[in-house]
Wavefront OBJ file of the C-alpha trace (Angstrom):
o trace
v 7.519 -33.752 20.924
v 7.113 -30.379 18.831
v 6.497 -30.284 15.054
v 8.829 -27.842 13.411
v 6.526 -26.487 10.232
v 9.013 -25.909 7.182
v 8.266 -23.264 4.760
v 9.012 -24.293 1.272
v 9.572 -21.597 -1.427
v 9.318 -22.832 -4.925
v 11.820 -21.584 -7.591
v 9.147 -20.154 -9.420
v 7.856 -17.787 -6.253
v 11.430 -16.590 -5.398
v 11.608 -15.736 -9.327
v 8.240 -13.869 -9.509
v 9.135 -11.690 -5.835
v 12.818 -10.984 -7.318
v 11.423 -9.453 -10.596
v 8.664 -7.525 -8.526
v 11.446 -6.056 -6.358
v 13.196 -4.919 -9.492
v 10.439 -3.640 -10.885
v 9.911 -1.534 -8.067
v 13.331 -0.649 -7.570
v 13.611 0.141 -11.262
v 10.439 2.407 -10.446
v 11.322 4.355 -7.109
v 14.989 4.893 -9.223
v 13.723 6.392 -11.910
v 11.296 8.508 -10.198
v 13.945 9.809 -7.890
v 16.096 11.020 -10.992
v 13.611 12.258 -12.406
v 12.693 14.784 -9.135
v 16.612 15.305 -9.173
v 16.877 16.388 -12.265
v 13.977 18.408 -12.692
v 11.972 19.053 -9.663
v 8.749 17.340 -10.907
v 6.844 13.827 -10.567
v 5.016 12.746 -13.228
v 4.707 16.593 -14.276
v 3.704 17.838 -11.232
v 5.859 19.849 -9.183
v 7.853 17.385 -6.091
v 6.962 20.184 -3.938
v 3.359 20.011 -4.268
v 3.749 16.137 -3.825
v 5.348 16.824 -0.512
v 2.443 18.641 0.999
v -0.273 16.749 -0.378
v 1.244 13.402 0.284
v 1.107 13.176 4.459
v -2.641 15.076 4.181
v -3.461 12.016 1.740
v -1.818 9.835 4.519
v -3.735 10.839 7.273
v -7.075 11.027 5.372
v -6.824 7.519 4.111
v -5.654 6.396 7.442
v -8.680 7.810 9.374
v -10.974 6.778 6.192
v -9.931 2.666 7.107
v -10.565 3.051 10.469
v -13.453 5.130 10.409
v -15.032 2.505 7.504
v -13.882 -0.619 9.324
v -16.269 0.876 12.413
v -19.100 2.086 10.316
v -19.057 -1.366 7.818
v -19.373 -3.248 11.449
v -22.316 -1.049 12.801
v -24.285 -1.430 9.229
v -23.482 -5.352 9.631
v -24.835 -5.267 13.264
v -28.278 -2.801 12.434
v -28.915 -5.597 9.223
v -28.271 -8.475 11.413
v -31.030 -7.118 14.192
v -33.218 -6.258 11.130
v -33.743 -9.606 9.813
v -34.066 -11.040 13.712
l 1 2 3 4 5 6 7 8 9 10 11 12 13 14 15 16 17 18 19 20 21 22 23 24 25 26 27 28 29 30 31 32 33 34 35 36 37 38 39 40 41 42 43 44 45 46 47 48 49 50 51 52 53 54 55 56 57 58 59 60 61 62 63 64 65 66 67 68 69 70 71 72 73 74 75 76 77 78 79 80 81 82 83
């Protein structure tokens, strides 16, 4: 026979995700008004945001995966090291 595993969420942890969300939400509102009604983030023009942001994206991106390989190969060259 199969065991069916139950998730239980606790009052408390539905609370604390609910008020993140609206935090966010609260957030990513206000910031979209605020480009809307005058063009800028956080005093710096949306526009700039818009070019930088997917350059940021793809840097990061190939910063993980390049780190993720490099962290292993240090791991492997301390590993032989000590051997």
């Amino acid at each position: 026979m199969r065991k069916i595993t139950v998730i239980s969420f606790t009052s408390m942890s539905i609370v604390r995700v609910a008020i993140g969300l609206a935090l966010i939400l609260a957030i990513v509102g206000y910031s979209a008004f605020s480009v809307i009604t005058t063009g800028q983030v956080l005093g710096v023009d949306a526009r700039l945001l818009l070019v930088v942001a997917p350059i940021l994206a793809a840097v990061s991106w190939a910063a993980f995966n390049v780190g993720r390989a490099a962290v292993g190969q240090l791991q492997l060259m301390l590993k032989r090291s000590r051997a």
